[in-house]
C-alpha positions in Angstrom: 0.0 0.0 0.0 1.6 3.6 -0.7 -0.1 6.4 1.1 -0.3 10.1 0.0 2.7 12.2 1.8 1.9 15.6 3.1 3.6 18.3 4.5 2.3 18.5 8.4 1.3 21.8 9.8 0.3 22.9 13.4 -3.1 21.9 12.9 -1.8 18.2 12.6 0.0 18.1 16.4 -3.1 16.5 18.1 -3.1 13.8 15.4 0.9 13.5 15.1 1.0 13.1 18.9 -1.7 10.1 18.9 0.1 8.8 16.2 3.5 8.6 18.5 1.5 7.3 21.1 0.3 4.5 19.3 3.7 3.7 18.0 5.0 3.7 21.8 2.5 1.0 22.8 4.1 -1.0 19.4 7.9 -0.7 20.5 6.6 -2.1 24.1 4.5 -4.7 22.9 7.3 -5.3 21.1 10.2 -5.9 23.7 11.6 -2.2 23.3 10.7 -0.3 26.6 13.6 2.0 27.4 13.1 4.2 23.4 11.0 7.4 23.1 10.5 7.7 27.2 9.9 10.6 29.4 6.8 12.0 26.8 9.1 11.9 23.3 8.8 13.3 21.4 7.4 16.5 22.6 4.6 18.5 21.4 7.3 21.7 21.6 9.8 18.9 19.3 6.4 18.4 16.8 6.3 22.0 16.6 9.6 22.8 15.9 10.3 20.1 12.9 7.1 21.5 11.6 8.1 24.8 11.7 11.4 23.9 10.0 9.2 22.2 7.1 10.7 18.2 8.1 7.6 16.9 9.5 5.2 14.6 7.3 1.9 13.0 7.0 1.2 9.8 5.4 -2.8 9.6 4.6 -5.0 7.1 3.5 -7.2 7.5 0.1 -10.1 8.7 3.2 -7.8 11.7 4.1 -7.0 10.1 7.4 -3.2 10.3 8.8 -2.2 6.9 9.1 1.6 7.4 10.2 4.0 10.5 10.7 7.9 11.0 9.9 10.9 13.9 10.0 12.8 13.8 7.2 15.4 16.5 7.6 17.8 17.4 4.6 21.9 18.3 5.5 24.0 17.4 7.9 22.6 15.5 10.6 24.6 16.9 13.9 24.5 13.5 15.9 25.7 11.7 13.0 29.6 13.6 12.8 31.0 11.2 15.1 30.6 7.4 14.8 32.1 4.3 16.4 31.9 2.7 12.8 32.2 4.5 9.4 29.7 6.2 6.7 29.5 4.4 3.3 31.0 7.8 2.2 30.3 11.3 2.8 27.6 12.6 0.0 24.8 14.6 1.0 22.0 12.7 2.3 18.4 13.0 4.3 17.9 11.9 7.7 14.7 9.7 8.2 13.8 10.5 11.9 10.4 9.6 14.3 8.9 7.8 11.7 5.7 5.9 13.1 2.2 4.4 11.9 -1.0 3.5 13.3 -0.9 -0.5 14.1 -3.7 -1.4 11.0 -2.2 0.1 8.4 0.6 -1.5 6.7 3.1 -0.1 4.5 3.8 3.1 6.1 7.6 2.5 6.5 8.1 1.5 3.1 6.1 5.2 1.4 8.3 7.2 3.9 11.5 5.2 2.4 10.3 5.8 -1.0 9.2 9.3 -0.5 13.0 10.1 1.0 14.5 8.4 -2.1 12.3 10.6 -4.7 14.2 13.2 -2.6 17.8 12.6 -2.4 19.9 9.6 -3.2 21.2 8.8 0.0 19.4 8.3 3.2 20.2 7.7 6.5 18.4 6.2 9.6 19.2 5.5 13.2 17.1 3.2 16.0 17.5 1.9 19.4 19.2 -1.2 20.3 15.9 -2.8 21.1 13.9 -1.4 18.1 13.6 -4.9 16.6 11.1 -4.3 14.1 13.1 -1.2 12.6 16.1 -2.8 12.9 14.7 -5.7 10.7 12.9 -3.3 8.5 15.9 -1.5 7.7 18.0 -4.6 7.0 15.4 -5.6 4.8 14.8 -2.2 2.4 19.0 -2.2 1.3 20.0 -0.1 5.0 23.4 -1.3 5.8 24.9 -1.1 9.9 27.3 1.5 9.8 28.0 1.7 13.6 26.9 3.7 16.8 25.6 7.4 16.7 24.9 8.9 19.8 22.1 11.2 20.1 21.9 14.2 21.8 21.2 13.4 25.4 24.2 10.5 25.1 22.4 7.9 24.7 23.7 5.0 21.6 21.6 3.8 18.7 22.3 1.9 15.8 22.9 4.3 12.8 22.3 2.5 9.2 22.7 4.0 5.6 21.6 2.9 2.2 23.0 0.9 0.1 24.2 1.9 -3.4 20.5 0.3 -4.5 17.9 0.6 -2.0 15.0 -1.6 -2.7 11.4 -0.8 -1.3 9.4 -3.8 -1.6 6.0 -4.6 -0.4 6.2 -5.6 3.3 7.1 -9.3 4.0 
């Protein structure tokens, strides 16, 4: 399924923050309860990647947001320092706080191919315990490059694409 991909204003942060709540309960039914704690990410977080024009809606054919991502162009800070190396250091977008409501399938894969209709090279980073991204990443041609850390100091696992990134339907 490929979903229509919006830019998300402020109207959208009640929606956008249901969205990340329903992606919370998924990483803990899932085995992943230390990621996106303490109320992240913030309303004031939502509002700043919209006002920065990185924040996205995926929508059904209804209209109806059905998953939410950042996808932030340039240099991403975090990423200058890694315990592990870069495939190489082109340009490339950042795929952050990407996250769907549990029914609807697919959303991962319209965010990837929406960032590759954008730039060549893409980048991605989850927690240790993030199975399901992990495997998702693996999956769509994202190779491990090593450890980030973000900026509270915490380590996640940063991947990159491959020189061909496939986006397949989900397995």
């Amino acid at each position: 399924m490929d979903y229509n991909v919006r830019s998300a204003t402020i109207y959208d942060v009640d929606v956008i923050m249901r969205i990340y709540e329903e992606a919370r309960a998924f990483m803990r039914l899932s085995g992943n309860s230390s990621q996106w704690t303490g109320g992240y990410p913030s309303e004031d977080l939502i509002c700043d990647d919209i006002s920065r024009h990185q924040m996205y809606i995926c929508e059904n054919e209804e209209g109806n947001a059905v998953g939410v991502f950042v996808l932030a162009e340039g240099e991403d800070p975090t990423y200058r320092e890694i315990d592990g190396c870069w495939p190489d250091h082109e340009p490339y977008v950042t795929i952050h706080r990407m996250g769907g409501v549990s029914e609807c399938r697919g959303v991962a894969d319209t965010v990837l191919r929406f960032a590759l209709s954008r730039h060549e090279r893409v980048r991605a980073d989850t927690h240790k315990d993030n199975i399901p991204m992990r495997r998702w990443l693996e999956s769509r041609g994202f190779g491990y490059c090593g450890i980030i850390r973000v900026a509270d100091g915490s380590p996640r696992l940063a991947y990159a694409t491959k020189r061909h990134a496939s986006v397949s339907e989900e397995p």
